[in-house]
C-alpha positions as MATLAB code, in Angstrom:
seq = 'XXXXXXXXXXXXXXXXXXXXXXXXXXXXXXXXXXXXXXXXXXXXXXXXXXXXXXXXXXXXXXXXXXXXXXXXXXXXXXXXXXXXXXXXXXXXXXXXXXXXXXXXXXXXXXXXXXXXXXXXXXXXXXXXXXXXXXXXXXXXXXXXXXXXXXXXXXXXXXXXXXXXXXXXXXXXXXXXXXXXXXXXXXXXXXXXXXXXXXXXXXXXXXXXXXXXXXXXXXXXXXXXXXXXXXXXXXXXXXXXXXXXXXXXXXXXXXXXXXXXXXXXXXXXXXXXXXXXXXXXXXXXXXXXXXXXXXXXXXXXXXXXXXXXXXXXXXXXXXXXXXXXXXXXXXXXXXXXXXXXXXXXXXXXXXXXXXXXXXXXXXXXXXXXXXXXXX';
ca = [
       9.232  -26.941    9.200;
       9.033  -27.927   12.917;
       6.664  -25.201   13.733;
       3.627  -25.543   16.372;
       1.370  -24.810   13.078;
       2.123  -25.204    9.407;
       2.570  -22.413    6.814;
       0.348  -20.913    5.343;
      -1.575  -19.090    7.753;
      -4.148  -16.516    6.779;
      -3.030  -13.058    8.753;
      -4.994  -11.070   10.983;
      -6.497   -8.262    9.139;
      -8.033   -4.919    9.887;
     -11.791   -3.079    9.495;
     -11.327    1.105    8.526;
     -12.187    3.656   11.177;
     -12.505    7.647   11.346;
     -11.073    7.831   14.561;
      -8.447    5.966   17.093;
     -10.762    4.160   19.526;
     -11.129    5.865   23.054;
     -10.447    4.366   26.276;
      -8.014    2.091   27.684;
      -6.952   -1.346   26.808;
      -5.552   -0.245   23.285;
      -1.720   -0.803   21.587;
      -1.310    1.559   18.850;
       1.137    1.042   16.038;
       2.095    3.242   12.998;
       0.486    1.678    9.654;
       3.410    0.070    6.956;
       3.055    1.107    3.727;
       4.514   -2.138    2.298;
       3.884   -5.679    2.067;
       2.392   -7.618    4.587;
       4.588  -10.480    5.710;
       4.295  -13.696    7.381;
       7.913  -15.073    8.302;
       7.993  -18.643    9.339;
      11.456  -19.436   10.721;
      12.953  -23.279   11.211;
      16.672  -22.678   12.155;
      17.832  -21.395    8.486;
      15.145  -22.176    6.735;
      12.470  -19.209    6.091;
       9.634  -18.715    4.711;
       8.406  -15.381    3.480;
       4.172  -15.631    2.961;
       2.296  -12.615    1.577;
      -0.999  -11.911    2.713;
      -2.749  -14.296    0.175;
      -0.724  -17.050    1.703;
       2.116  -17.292   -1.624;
       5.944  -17.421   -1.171;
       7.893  -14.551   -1.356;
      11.319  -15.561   -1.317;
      12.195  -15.383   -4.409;
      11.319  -11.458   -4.672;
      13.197  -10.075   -1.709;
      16.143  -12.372   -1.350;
      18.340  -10.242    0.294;
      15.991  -10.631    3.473;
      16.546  -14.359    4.254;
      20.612  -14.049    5.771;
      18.869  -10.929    8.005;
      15.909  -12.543    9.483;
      18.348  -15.505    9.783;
      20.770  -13.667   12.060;
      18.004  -11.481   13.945;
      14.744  -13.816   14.835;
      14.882  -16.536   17.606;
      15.521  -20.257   15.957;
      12.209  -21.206   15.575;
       9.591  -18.690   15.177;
       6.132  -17.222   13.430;
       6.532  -13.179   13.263;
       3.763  -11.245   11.436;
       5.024   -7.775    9.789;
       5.607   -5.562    6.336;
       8.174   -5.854    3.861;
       9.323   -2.070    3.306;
      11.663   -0.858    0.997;
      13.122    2.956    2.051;
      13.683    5.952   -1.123;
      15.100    8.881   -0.699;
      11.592   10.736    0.603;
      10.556    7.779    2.607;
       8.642    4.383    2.262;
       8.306    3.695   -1.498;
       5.850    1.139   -2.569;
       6.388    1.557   -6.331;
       9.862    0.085   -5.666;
       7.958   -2.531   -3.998;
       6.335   -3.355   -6.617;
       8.846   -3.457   -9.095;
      10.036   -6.519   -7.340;
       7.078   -8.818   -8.927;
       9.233   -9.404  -11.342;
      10.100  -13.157  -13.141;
      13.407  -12.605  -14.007;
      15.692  -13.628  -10.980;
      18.144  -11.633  -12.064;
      16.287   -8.413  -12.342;
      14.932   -9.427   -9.345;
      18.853   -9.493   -7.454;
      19.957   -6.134   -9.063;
      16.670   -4.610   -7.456;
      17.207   -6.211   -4.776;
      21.305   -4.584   -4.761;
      19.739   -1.512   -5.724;
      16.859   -0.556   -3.082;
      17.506   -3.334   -0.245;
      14.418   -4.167    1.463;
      13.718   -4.223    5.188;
      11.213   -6.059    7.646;
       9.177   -4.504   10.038;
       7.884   -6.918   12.495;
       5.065   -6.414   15.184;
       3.353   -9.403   15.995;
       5.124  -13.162   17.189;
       2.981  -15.856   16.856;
       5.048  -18.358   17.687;
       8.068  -19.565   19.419;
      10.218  -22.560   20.053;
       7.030  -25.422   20.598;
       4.526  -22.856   21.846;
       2.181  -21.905   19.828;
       0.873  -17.927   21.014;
      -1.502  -17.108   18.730;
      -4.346  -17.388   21.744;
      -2.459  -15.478   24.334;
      -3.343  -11.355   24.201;
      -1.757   -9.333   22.542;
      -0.051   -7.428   25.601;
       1.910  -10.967   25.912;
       2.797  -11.594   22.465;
       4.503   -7.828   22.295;
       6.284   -8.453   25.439;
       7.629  -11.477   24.172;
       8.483  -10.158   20.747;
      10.512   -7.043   22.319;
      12.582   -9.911   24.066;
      12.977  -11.900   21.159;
      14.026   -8.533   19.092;
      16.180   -7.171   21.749;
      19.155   -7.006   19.381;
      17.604   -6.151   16.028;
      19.516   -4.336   13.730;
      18.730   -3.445   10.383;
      17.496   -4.019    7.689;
      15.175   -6.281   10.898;
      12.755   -3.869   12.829;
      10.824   -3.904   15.551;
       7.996   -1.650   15.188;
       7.000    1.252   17.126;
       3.926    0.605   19.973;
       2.258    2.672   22.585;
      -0.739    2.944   24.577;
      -1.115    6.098   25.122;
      -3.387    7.532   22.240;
      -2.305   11.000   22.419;
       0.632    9.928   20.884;
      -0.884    7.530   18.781;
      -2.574   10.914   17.316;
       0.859   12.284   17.039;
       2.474    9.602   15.307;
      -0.774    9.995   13.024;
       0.347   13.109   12.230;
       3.891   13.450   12.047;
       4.405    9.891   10.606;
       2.742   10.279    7.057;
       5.607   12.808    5.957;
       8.100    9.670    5.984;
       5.497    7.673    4.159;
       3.615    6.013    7.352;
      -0.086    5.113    6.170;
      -1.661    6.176    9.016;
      -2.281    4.432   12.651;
      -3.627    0.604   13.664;
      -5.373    0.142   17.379;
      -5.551   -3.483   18.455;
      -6.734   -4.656   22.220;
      -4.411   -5.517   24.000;
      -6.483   -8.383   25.517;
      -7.033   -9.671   22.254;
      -5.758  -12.901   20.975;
      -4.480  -13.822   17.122;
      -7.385  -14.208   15.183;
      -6.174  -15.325   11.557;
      -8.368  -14.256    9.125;
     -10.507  -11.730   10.709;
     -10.846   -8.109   10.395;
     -10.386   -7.153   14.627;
      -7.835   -4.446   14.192;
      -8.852   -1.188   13.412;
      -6.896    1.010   10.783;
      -7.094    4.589   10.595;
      -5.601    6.325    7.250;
      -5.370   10.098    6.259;
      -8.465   11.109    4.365;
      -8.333   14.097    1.346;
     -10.593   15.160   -1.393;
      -9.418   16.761   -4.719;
     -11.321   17.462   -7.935;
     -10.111   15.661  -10.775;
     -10.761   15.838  -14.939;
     -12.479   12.546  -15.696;
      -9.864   11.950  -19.335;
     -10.998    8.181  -20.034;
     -12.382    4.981  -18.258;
     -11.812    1.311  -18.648;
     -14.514   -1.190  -19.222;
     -15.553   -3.823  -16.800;
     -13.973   -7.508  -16.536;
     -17.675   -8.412  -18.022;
     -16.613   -6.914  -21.298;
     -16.701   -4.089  -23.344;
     -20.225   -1.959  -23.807;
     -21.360   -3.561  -20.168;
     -20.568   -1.667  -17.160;
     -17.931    1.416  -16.847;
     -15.431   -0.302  -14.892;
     -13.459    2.919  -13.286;
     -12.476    6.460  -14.528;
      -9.075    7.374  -15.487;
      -8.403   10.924  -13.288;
      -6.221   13.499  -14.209;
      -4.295   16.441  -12.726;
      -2.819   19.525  -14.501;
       0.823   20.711  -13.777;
       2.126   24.248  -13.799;
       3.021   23.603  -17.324;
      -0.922   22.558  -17.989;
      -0.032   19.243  -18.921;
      -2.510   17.105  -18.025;
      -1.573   13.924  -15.774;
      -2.582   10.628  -15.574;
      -2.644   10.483  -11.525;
      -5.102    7.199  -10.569;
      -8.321    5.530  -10.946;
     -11.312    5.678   -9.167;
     -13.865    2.479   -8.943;
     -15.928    2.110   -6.082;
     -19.580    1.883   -7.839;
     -22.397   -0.567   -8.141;
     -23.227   -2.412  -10.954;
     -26.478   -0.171  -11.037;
     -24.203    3.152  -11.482;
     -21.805    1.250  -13.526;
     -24.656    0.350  -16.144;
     -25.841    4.329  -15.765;
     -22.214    5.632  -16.493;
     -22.281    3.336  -19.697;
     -25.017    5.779  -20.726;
     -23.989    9.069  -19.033;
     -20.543    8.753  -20.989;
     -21.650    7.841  -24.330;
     -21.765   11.504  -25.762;
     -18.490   12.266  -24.277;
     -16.913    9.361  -26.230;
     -17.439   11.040  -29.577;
     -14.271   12.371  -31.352;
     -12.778   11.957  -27.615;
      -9.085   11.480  -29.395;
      -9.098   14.998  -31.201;
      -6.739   17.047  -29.058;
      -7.072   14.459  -26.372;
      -3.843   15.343  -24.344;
      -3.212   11.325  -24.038;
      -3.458   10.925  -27.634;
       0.050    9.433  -27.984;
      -0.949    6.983  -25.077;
      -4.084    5.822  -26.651;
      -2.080    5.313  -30.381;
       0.249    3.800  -29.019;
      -1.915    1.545  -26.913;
      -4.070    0.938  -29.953;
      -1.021    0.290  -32.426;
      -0.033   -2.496  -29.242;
      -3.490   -4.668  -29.579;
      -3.564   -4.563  -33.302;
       0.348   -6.042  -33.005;
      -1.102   -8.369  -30.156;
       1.391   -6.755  -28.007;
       1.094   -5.055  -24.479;
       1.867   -1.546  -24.237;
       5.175   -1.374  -22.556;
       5.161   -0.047  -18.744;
       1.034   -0.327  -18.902;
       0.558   -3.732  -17.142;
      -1.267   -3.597  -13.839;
       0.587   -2.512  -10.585;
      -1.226   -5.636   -9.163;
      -1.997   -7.786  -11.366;
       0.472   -8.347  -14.488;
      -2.115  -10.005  -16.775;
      -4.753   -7.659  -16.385;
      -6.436   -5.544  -19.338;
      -5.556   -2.478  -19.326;
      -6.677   -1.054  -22.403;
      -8.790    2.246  -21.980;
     -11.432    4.241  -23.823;
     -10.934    7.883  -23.616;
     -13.243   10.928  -23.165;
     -13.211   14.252  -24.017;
     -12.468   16.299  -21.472;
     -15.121   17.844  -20.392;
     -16.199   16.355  -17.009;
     -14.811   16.488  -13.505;
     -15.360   14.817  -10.472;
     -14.478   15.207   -6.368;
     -13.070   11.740   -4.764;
     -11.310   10.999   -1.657;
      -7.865   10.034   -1.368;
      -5.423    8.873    1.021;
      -2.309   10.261    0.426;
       0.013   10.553   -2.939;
       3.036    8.347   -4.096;
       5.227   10.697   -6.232;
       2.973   12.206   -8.457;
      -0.313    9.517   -8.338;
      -2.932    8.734   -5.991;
      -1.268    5.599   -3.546;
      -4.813    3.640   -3.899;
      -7.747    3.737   -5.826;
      -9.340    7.264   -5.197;
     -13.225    6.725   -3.489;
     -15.953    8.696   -5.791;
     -17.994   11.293   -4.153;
     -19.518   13.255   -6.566;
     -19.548   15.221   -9.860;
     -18.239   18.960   -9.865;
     -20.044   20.642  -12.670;
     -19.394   24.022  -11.119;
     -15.535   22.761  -11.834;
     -13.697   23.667  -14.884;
     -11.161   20.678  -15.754;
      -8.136   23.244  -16.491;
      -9.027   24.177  -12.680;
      -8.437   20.871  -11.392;
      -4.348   20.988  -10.810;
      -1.973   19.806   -8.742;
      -1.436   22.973   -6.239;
      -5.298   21.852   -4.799;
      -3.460   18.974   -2.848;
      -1.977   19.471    0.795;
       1.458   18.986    0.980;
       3.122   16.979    3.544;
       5.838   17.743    5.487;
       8.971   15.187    5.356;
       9.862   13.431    8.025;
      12.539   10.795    8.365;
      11.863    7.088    8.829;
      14.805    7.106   11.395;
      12.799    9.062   13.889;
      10.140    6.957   14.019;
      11.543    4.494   15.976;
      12.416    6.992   18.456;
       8.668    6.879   19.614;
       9.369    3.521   20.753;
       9.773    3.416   24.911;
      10.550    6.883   24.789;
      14.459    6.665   23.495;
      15.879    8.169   21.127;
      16.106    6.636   17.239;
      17.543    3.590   18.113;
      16.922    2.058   14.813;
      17.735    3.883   11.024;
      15.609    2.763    7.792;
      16.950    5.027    5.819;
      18.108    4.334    2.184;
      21.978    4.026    2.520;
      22.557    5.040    6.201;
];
């Protein structure tokens, strides 16, 4: 590519906050719940790079004719890979696209078309912008956008945090993470954490049904805790993992657990999961639909425990019916009884559609639609 830098690049990348910064000198931009995105352009060749600096191309083809027809000639934009469902951003569809099969991959693709967000240009024509601030490199990218359509968007910005604090939130009902501050003086800094990110923050008590062992082996270290959620129909859910400990508490937890491993599997209401998982290894097979949302080779084989236990962690926000991310441990509830721990506990958000978020951009109305089908 004749580029004023070479693919890959490592991307920017962001440090968590409580709190938008105060003061002046800030951009705000709502937080994409979707893949981060490098797109190097060279008249019609592209190049889609993830955020661990691999090709993407092959998983969301139906972007390269768009970014083709919408970004200048030659150009470095930095932005998300989204793809829109019916109640907003949907990252399990997202990750469905990690697939092998090329063909798969295409009716996906027919199926739930992605779209790009951009909001950073790091390059265009011979000049390479990645030291110029920030305030420039926007400026330039709402020329270079001026005619976007979709499925190609140019994301939302502002400086004025009281609507940054709005966006934060009305945004999360369409499936918006949360809000990102970056200086406006600031220049591209590949590879280090000088944005700020601030995501919704929940707690919720969860049954502790199982756990998986660490990557060290079995017997080690208690690599995370299964956590489940009862319905209105008392069936118990499977909803996320939690797995933020040391190795100190992970060696404790090896100990701490042990009596609640004993006949854990009479009654257990994943019973049918753990046969069936069990029946899989002896066959050498892998339990079908229990490969890793991130990683498809990863173990994930569980042990399960009665249940007996539950525990408080924090959370961001839901997709569907599971935690989005891993849920952060904060303590154990023994004042909690598990059949207490349900879904009603968790606040509901109200929907909003992706279509009006663009409207927060300069003030006009929603110049830009993301969603499915429209």
């Amino acid at each position: 590519m004749r580029l004023p830098f070479a693919p890959p690049l490592a991307p920017m990348l962001s440090s968590a906050a409580d709190a938008l910064p105060e003061g002046d000198g800030w951009q705000f931009e709502p937080k994409w719940d979707g893949f981060r995105t490098l797109v190097f352009r060279d008249g019609d060749e592209i190049l889609l790079q993830s955020r661990d600096e691999k090709p993407m191309n092959r998983y969301f083809p139906e972007l390269i004719a768009p970014l083709v027809a919408t970004l200048p000639e030659r150009c470095v934009v930095d932005g998300e890979i989204v793809i829109v469902g019916e109640d907003g951003l949907d990252f399990e569809a997202l990750l469905l696209r990690i697939h092998p099969a090329a063909s798969r991959v295409k009716l996906l693709a027919a199926q739930m078309p992605a779209s790009f967000v951009a909001w950073d240009l790091l390059a265009l024509g011979d000049e390479d912008l990645r030291e110029a601030p920030l305030a420039e490199r926007r400026a330039r990218l709402e020329q270079a956008m001026a005619g976007a359509a979709r499925p190609v968007h140019l994301s939302p910005a502002t400086r004025d945090r009281a609507v940054a604090e709005d966006w934060f939130r009305r945004f999360e009902g369409a499936g918006l993470d949360g809000v990102m501050a970056k200086r406006l003086d600031a220049p591209y800094r590949a590879g280090e954490r000088t944005m700020v990110k601030v995501k919704h923050t929940r707690t919720a008590d969860c049954v502790v049904a199982g756990f998986r062992w660490h990557k060290n082996g079995a017997g080690t270290m208690v690599g995370s805790l299964l956590l489940g959620l009862y319905d209105e129909e008392d069936t118990l859910h499977h909803v996320g993992v939690t797995a933020a400990f040391t190795n100190a508490q992970r060696r404790q937890l090896v100990t701490e657990l042990a009596p609640l491993r004993k006949s854990a599997l009479e009654g257990h209401p994943w019973r049918g999961w753990a046969e069936a998982q069990e029946e899989a290894n002896a066959k050498g097979q892998r339990l079908p639909g229990a490969t890793s949302r991130w990683n498809r080779g990863k173990d994930l084989s569980w042990e399960p425990l009665r249940v007996e236990r539950v525990c408080e962690v924090a959370y961001d926000h839901m997709q569907g019916t599971r935690f989005r991310h891993a849920a952060q441990f904060v303590r154990w509830r023994p004042d909690k009884r598990p059949q207490d721990c349900r879904y009603d506990q968790l606040e509901v958000t109200p929907a909003y559609e992706l279509e009006r978020v663009f409207g927060g951009r300069g003030g006009g109305g929603p110049d830009l639609q993301l969603r499915q089908g429209s």
